[in-house]
N, CA, C and O atoms as CSV, one atom per row, in Angstrom:
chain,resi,resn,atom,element,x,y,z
A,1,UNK,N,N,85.681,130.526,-5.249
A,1,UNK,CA,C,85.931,129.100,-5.225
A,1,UNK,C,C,87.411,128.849,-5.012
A,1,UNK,O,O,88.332,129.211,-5.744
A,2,UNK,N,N,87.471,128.210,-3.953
A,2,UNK,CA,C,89.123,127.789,-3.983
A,2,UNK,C,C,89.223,126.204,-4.441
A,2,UNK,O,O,88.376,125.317,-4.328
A,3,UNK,N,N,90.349,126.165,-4.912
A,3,UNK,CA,C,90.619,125.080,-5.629
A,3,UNK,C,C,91.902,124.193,-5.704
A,3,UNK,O,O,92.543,124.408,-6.732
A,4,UNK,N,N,92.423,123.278,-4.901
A,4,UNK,CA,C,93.557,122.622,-4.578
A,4,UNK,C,C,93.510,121.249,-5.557
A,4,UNK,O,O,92.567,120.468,-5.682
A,5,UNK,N,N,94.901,121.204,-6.246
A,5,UNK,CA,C,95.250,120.294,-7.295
A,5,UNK,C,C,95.919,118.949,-6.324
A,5,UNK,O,O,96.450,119.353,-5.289
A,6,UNK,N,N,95.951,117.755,-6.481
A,6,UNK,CA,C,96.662,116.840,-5.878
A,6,UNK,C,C,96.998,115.736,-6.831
A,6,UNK,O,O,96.229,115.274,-7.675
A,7,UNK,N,N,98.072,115.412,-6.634
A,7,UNK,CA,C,98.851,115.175,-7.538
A,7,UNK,C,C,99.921,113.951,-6.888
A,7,UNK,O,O,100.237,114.188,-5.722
A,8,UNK,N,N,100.412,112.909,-7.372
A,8,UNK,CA,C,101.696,112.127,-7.341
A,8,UNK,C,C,102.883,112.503,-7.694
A,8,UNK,O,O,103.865,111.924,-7.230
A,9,UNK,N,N,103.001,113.500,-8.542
A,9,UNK,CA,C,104.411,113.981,-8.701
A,9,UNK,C,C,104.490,115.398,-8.156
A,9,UNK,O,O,103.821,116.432,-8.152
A,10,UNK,N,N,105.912,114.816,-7.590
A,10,UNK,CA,C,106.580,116.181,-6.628
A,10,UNK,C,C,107.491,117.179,-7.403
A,10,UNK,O,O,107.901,118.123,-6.728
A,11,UNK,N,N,107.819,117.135,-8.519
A,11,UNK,CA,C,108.075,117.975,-9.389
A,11,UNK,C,C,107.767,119.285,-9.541
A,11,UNK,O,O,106.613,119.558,-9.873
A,12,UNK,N,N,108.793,120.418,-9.315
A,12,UNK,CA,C,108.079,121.787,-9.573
A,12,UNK,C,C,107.320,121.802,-10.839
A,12,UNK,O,O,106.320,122.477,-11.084
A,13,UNK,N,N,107.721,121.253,-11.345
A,13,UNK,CA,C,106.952,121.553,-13.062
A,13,UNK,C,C,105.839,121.164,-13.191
A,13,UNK,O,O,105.071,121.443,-14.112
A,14,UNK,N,N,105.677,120.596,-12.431
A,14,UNK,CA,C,104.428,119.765,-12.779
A,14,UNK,C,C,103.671,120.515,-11.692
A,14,UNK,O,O,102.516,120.626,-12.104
A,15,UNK,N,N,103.778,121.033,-10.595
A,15,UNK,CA,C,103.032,121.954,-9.980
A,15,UNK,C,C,102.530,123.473,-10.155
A,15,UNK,O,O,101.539,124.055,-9.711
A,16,UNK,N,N,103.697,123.932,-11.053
A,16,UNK,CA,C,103.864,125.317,-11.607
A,16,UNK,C,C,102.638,124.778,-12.694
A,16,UNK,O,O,101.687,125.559,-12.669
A,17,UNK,N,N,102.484,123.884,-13.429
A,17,UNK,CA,C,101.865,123.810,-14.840
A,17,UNK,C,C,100.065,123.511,-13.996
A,17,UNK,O,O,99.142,123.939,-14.689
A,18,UNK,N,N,99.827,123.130,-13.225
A,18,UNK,CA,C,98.374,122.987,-12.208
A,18,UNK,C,C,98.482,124.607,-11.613
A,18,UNK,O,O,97.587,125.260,-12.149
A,19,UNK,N,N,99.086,125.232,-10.918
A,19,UNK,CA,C,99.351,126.752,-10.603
A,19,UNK,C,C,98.496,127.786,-12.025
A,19,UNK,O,O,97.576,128.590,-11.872
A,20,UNK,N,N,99.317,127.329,-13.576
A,20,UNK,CA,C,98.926,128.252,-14.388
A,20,UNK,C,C,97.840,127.868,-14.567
A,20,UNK,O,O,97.020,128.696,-14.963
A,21,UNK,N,N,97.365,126.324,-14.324
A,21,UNK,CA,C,95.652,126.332,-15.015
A,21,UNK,C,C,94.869,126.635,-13.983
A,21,UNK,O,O,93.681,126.324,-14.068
A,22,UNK,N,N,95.310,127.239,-12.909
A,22,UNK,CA,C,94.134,127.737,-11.917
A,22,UNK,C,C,93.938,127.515,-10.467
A,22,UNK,O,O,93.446,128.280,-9.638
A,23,UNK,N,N,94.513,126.087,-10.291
A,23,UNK,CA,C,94.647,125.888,-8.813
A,23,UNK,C,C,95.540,126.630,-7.589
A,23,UNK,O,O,96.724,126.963,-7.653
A,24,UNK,N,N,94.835,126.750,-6.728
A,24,UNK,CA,C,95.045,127.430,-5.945
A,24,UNK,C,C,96.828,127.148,-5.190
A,24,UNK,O,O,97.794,127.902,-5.072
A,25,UNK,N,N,96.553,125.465,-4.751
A,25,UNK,CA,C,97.499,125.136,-4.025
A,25,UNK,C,C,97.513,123.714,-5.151
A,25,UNK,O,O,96.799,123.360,-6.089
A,26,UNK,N,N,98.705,123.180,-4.485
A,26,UNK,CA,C,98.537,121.958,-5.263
A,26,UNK,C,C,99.100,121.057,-3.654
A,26,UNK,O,O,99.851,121.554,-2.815
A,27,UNK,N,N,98.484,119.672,-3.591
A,27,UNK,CA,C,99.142,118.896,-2.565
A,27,UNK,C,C,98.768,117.427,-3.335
A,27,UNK,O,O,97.926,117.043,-4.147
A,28,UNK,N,N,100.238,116.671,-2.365
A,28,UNK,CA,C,100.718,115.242,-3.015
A,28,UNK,C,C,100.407,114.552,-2.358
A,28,UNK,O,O,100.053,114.679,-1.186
A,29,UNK,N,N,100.513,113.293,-3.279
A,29,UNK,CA,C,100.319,112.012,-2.464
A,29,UNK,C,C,101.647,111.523,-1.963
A,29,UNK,O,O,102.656,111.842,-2.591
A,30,UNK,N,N,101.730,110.827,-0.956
A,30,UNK,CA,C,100.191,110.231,0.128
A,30,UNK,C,C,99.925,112.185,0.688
A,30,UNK,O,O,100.694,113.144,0.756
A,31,UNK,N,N,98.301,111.974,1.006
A,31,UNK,CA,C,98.150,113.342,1.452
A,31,UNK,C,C,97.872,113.309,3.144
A,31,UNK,O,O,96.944,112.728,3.706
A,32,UNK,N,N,98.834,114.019,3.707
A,32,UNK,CA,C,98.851,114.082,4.726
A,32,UNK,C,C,98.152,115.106,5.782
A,32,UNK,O,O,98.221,116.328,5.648
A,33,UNK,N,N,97.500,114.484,6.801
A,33,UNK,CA,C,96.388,115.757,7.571
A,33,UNK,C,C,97.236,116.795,7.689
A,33,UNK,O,O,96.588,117.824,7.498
A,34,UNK,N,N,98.361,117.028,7.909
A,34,UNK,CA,C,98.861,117.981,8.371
A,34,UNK,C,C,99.308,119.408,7.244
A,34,UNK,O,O,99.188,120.600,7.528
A,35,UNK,N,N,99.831,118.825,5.950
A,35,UNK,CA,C,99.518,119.285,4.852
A,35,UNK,C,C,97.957,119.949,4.287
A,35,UNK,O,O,97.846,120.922,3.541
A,36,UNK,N,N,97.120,119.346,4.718
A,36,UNK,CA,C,95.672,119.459,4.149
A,36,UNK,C,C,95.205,120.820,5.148
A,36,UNK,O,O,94.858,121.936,4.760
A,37,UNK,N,N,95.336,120.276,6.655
A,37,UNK,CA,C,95.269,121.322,7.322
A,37,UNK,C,C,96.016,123.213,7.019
A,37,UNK,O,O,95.586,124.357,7.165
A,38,UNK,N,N,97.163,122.643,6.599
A,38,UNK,CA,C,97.908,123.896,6.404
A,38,UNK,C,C,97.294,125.044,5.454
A,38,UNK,O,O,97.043,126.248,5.494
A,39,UNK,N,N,97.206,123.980,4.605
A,39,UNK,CA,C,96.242,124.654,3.262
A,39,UNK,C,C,95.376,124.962,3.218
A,39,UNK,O,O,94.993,125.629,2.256
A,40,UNK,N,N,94.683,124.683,4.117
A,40,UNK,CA,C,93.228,125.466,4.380
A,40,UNK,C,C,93.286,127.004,5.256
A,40,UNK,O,O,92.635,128.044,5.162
A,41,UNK,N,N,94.273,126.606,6.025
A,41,UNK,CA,C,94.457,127.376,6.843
A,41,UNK,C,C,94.907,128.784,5.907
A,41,UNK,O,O,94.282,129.839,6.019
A,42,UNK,N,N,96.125,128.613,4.947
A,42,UNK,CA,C,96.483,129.660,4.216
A,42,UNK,C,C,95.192,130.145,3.783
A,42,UNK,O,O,94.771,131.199,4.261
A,43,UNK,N,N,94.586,129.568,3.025
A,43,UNK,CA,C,93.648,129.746,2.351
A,43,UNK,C,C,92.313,130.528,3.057
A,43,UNK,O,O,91.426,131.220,2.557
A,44,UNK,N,N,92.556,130.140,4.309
A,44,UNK,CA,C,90.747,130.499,5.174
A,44,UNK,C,C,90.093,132.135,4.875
A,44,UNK,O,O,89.063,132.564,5.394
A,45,UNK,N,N,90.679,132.634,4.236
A,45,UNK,CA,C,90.076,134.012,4.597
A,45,UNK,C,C,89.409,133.964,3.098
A,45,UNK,O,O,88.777,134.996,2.873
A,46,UNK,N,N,89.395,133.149,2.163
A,46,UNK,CA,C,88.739,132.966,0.957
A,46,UNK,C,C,87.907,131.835,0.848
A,46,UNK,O,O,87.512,131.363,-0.218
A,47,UNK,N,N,87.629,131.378,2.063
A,47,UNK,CA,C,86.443,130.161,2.770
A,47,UNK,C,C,85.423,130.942,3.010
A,47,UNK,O,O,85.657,132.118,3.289
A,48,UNK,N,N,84.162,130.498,2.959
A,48,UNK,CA,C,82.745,131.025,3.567
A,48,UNK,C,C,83.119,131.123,4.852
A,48,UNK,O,O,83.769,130.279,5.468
A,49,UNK,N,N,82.558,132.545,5.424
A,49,UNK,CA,C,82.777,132.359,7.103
A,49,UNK,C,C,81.426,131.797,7.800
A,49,UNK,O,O,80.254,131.990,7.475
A,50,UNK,N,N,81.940,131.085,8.800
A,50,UNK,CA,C,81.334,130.708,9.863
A,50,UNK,C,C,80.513,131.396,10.175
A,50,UNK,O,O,80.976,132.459,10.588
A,51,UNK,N,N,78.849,131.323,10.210
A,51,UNK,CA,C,78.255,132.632,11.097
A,51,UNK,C,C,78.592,131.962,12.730
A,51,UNK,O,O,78.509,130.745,12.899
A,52,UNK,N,N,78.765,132.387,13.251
A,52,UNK,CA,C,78.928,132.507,15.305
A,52,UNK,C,C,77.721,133.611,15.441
A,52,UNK,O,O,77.375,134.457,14.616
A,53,UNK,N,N,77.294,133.388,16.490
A,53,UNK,CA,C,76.361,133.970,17.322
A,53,UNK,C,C,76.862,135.376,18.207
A,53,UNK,O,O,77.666,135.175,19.117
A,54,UNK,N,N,76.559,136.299,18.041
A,54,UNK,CA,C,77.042,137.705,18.160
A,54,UNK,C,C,77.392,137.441,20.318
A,54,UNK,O,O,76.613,136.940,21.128
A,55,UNK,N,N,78.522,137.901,20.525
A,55,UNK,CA,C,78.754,138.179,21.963
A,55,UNK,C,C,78.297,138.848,22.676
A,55,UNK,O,O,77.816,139.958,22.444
A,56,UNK,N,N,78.361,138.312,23.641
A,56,UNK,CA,C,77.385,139.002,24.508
A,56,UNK,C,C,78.042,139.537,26.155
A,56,UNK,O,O,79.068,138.877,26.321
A,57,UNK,N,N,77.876,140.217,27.048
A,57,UNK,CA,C,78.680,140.804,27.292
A,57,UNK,C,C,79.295,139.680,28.435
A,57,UNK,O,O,80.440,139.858,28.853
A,58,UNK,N,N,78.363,138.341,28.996
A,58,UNK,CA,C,78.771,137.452,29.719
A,58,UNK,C,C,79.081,136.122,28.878
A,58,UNK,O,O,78.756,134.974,29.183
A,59,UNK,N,N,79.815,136.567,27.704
A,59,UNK,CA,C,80.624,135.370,27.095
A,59,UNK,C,C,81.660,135.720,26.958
A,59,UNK,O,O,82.105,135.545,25.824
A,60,UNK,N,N,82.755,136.496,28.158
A,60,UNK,CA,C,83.798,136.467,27.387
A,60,UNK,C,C,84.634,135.906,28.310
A,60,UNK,O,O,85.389,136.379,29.160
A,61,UNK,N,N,84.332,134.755,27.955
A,61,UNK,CA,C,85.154,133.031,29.131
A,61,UNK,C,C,86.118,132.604,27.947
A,61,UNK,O,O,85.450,132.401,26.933
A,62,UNK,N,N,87.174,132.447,27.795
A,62,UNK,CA,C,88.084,131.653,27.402
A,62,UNK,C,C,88.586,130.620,27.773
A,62,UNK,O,O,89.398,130.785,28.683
A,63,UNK,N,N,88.428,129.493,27.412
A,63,UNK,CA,C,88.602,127.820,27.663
A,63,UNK,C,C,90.032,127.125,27.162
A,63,UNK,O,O,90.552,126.781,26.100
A,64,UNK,N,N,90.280,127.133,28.299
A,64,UNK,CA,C,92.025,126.215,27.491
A,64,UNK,C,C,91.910,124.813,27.877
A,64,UNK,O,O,91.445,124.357,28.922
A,65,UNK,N,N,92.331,124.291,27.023
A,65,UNK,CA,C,92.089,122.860,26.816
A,65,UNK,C,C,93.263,121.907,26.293
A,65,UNK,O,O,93.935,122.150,25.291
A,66,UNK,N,N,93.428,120.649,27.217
A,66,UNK,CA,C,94.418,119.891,26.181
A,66,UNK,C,C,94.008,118.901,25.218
A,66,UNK,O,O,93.108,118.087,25.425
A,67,UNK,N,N,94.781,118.999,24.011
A,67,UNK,CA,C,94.270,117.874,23.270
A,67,UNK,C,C,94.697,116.917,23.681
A,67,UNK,O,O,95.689,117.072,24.395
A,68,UNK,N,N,94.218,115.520,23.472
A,68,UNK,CA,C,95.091,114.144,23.514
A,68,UNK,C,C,96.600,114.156,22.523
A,68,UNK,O,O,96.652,114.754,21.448
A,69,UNK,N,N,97.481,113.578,22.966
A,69,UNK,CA,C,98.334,113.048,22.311
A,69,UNK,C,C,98.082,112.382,20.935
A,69,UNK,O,O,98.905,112.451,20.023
A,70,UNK,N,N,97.318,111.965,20.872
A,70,UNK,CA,C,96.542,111.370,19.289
A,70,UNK,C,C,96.052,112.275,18.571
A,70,UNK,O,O,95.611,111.782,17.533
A,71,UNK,N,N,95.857,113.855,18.648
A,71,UNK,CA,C,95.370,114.278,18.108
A,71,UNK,C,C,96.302,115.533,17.351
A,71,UNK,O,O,95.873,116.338,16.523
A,72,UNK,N,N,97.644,115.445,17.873
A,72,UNK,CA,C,98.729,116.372,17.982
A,72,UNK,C,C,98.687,116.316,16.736
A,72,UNK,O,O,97.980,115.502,16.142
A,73,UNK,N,N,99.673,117.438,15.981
A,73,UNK,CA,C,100.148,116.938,14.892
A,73,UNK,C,C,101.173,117.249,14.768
A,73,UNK,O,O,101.371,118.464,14.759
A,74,UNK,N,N,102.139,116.487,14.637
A,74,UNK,CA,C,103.259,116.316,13.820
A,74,UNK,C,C,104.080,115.303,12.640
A,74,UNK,O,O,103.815,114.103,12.582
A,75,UNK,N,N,104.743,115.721,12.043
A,75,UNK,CA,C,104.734,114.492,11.248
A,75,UNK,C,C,106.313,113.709,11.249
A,75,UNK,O,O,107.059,114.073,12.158
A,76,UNK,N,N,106.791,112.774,10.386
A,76,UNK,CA,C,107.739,111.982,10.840
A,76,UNK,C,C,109.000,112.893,9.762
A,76,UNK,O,O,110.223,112.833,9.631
A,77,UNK,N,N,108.198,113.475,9.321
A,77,UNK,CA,C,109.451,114.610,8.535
A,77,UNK,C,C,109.947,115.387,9.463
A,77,UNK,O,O,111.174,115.315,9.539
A,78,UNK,N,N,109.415,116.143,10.238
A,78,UNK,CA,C,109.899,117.053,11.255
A,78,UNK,C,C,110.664,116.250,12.353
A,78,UNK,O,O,111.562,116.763,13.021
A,79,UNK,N,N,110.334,115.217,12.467
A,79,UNK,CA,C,111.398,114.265,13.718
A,79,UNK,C,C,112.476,114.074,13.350
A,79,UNK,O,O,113.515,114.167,14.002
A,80,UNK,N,N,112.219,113.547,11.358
A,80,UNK,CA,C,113.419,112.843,10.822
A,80,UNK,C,C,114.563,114.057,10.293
A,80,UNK,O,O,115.384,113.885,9.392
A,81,UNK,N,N,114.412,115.100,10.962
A,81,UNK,CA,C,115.224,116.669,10.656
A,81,UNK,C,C,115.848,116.935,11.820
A,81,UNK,O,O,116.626,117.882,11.710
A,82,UNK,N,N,115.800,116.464,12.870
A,82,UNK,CA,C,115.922,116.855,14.214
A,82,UNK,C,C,117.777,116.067,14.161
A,82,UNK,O,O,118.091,114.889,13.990
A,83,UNK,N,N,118.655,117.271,14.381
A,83,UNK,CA,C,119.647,117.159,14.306
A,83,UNK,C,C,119.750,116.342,15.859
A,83,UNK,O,O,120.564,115.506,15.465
A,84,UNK,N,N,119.604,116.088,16.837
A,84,UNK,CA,C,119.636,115.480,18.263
A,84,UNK,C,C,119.359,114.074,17.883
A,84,UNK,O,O,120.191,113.187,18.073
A,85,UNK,N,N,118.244,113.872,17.371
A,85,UNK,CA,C,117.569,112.650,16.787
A,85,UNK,C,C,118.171,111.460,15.861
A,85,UNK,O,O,118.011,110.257,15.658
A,86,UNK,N,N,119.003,112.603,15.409
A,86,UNK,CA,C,119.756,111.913,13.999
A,86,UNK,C,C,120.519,111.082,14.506
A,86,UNK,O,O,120.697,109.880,14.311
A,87,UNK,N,N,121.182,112.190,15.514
A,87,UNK,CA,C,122.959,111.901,15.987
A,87,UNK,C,C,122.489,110.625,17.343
A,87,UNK,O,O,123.502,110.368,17.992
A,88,UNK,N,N,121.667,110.102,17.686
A,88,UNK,CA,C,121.060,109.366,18.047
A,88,UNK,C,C,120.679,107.808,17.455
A,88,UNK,O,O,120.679,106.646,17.863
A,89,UNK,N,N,120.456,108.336,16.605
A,89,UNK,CA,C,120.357,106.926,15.131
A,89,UNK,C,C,120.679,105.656,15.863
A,89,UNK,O,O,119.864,104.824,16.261
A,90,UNK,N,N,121.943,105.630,15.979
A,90,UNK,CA,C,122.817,104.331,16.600
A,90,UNK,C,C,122.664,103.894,17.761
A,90,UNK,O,O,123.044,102.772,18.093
A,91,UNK,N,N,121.934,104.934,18.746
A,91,UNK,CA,C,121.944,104.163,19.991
A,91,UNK,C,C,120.448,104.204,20.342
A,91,UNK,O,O,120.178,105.211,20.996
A,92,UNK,N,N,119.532,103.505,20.129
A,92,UNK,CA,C,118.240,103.098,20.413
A,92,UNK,C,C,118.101,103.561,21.770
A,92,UNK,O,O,117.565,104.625,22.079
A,93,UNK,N,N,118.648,102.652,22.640
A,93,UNK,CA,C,118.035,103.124,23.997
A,93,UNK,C,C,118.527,104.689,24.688
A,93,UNK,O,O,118.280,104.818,25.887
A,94,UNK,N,N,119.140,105.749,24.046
A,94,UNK,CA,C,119.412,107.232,24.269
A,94,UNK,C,C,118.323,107.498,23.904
A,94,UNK,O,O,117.617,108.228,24.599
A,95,UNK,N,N,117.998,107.124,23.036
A,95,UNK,CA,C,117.152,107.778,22.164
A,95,UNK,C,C,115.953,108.062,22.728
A,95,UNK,O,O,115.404,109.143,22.943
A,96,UNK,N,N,115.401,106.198,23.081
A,96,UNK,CA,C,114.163,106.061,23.668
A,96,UNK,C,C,113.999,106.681,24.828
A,96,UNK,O,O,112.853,107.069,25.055
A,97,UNK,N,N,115.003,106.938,25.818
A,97,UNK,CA,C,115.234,107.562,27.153
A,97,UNK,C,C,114.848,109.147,26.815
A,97,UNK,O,O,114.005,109.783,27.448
A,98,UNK,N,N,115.458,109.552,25.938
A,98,UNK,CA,C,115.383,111.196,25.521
A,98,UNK,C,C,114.063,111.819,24.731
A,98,UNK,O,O,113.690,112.992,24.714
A,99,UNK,N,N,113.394,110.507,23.995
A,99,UNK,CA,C,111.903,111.095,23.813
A,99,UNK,C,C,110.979,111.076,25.058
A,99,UNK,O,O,110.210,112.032,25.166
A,100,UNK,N,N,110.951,110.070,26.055
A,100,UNK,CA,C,110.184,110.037,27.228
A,100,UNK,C,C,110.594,111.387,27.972
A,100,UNK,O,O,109.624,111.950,28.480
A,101,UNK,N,N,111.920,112.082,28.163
A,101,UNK,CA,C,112.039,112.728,29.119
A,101,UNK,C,C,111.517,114.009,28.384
A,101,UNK,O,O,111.280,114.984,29.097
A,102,UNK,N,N,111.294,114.120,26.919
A,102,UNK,CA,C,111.067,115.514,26.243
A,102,UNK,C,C,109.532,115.422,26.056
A,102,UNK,O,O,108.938,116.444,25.713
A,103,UNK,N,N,108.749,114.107,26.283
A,103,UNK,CA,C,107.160,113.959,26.815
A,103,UNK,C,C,106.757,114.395,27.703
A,103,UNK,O,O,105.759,115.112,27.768
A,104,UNK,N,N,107.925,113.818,29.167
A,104,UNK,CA,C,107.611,114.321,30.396
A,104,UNK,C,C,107.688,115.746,30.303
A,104,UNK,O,O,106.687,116.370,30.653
A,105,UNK,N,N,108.634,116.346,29.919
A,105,UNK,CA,C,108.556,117.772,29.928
A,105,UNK,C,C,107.758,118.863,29.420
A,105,UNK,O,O,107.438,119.901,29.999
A,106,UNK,N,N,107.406,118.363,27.918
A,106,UNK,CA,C,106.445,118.948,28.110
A,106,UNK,C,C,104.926,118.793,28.119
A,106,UNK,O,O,104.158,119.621,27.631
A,107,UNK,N,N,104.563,117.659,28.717
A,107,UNK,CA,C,103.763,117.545,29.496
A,107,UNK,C,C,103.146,118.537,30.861
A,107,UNK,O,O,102.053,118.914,31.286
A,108,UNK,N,N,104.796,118.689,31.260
A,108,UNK,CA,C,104.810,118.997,32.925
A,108,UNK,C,C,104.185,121.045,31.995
A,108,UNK,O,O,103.149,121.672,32.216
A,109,UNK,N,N,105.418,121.430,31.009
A,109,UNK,CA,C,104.826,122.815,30.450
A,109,UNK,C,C,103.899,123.217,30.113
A,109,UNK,O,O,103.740,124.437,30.070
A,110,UNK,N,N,102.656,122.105,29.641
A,110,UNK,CA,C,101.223,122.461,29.338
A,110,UNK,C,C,100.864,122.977,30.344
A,110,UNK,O,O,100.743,124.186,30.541
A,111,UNK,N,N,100.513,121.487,31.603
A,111,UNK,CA,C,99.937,121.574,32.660
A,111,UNK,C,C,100.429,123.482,33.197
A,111,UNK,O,O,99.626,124.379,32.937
A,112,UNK,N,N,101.628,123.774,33.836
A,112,UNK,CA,C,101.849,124.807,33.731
A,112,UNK,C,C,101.658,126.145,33.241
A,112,UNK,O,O,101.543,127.151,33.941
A,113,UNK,N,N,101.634,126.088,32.118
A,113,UNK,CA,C,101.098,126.772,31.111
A,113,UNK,C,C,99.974,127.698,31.128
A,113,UNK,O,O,99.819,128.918,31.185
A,114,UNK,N,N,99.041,126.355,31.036
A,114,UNK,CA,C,97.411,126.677,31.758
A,114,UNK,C,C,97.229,127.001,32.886
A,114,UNK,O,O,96.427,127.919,33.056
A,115,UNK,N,N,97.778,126.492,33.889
A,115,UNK,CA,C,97.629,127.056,35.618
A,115,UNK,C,C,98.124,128.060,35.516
A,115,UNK,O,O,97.333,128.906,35.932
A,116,UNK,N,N,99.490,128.728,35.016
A,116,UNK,CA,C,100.092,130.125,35.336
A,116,UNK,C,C,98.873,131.579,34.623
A,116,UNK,O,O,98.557,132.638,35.165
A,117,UNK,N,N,98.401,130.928,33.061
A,117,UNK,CA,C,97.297,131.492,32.630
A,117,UNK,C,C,96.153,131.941,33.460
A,117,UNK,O,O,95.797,133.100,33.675
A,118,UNK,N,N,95.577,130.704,33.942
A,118,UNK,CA,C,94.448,130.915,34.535
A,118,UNK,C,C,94.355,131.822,36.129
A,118,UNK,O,O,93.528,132.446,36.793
A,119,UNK,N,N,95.686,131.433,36.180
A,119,UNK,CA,C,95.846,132.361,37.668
A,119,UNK,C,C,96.394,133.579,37.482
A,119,UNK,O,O,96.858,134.112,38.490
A,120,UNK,N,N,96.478,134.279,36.251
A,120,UNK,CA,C,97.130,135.454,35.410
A,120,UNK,C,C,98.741,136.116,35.981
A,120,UNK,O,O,99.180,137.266,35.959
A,121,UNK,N,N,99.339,134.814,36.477
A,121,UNK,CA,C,100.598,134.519,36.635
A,121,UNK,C,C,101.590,134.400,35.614
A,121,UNK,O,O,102.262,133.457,35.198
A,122,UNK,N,N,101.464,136.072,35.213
A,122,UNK,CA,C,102.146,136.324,34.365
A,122,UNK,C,C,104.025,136.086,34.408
A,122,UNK,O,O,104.682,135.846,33.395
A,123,UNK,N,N,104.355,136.164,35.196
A,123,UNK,CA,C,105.564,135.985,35.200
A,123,UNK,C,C,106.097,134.568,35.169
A,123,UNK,O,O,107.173,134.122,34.771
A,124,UNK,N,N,105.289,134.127,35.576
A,124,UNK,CA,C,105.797,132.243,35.595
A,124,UNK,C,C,105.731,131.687,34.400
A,124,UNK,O,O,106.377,130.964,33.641
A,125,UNK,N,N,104.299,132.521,34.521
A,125,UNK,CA,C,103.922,132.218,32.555
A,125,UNK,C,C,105.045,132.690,31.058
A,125,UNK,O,O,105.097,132.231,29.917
A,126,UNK,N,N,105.712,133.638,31.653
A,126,UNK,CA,C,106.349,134.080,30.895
A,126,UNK,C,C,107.845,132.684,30.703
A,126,UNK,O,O,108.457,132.037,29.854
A,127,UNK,N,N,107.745,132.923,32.203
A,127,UNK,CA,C,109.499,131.699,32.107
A,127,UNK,C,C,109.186,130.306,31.530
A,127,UNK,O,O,110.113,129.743,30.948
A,128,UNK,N,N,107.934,129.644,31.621
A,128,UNK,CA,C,107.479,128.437,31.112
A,128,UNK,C,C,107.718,128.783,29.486
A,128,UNK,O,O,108.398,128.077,28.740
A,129,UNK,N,N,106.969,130.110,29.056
A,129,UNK,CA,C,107.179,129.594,27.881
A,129,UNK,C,C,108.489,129.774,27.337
A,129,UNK,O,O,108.973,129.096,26.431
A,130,UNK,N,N,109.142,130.909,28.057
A,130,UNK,CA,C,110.739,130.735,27.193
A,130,UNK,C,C,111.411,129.302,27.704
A,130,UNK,O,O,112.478,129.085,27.130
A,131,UNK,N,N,111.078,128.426,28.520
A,131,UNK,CA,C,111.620,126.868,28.866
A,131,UNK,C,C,111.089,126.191,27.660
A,131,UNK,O,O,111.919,125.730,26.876
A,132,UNK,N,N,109.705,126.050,27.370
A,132,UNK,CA,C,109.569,125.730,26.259
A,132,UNK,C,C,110.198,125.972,24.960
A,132,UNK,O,O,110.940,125.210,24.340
A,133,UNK,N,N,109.918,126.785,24.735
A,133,UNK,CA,C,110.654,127.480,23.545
A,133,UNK,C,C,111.740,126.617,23.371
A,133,UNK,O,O,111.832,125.863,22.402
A,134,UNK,N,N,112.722,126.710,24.439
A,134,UNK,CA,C,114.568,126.653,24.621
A,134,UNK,C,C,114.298,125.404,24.110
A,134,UNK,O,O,114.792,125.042,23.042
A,135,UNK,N,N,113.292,124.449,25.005
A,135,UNK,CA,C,113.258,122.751,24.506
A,135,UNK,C,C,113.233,122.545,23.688
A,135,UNK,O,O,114.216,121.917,23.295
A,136,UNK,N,N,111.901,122.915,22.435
A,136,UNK,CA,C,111.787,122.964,21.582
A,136,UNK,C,C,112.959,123.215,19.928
A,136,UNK,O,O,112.783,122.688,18.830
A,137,UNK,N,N,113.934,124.054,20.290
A,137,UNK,CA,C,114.556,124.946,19.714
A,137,UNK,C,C,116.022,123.979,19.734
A,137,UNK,O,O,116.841,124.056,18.818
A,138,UNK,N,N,116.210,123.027,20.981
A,138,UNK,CA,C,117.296,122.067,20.885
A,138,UNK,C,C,116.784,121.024,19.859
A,138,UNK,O,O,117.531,120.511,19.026
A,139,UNK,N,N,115.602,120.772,19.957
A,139,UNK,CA,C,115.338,119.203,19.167
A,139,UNK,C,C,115.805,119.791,17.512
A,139,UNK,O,O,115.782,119.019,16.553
């Protein structure tokens, strides 16, 4: 049985003291998908598994797929850390200009991404993702 405590106070103490009576994880309010997700995730290998249907030797198709933009996750903590972002604060329209162009981009790196994959264009594939990466790694 796994067992996650949730709680209003962000206090170690008060999490350490739910820890000794047994809970697994503890998460706060407000509870956020992305938090909830995480925790399961740590946790999955002490979840009931999934039965799946045994493979067979003409299933081994791999499907790449994009999610919608609505379904992403990130949260407004990780934006509100973004040293670029910060230093931005004051000028609204940099700002707004510099999230569209870091949409467009990687936008344009998915699309990419998947085509260099699927065409086992390994080398392109390789430079997309260190472009990514680099993008990523400025914000």
């Amino acid at each position: 049985t796994l067992l996650f405590a949730y709680t209003a106070d962000v206090f170690r103490e008060a999490h350490d003291s739910f820890i000794e009576a047994g809970a697994d994880h503890v998460l706060t309010k407000p509870l956020q998908h992305e938090s909830f997700s995480d925790a399961l995730k740590q946790f999955a290998a002490r979840l009931e598994p999934k039965q799946n249907p045994p493979l067979t030797s003409d299933s081994n198709v791999l499907q790449l797929q994009r999610k919608p933009i609505e379904n992403l996750r990130l949260t407004e903590e990780e934006l509100s850390r973004s040293g670029m972002f910060t230093s931005l604060r004051d000028e609204p329209e940099a700002l707004d200009e510099l999230l569209k162009s870091i949409i467009v981009d990687f936008e344009t790196s998915v699309d990419e991404l998947i085509e260099y994959f699927m065409a086992e264009d390994f080398a392109s594939l390789e430079l997309t993702l260190h472009k990514t990466k680099g993008m990523a790694l400025n914000l």
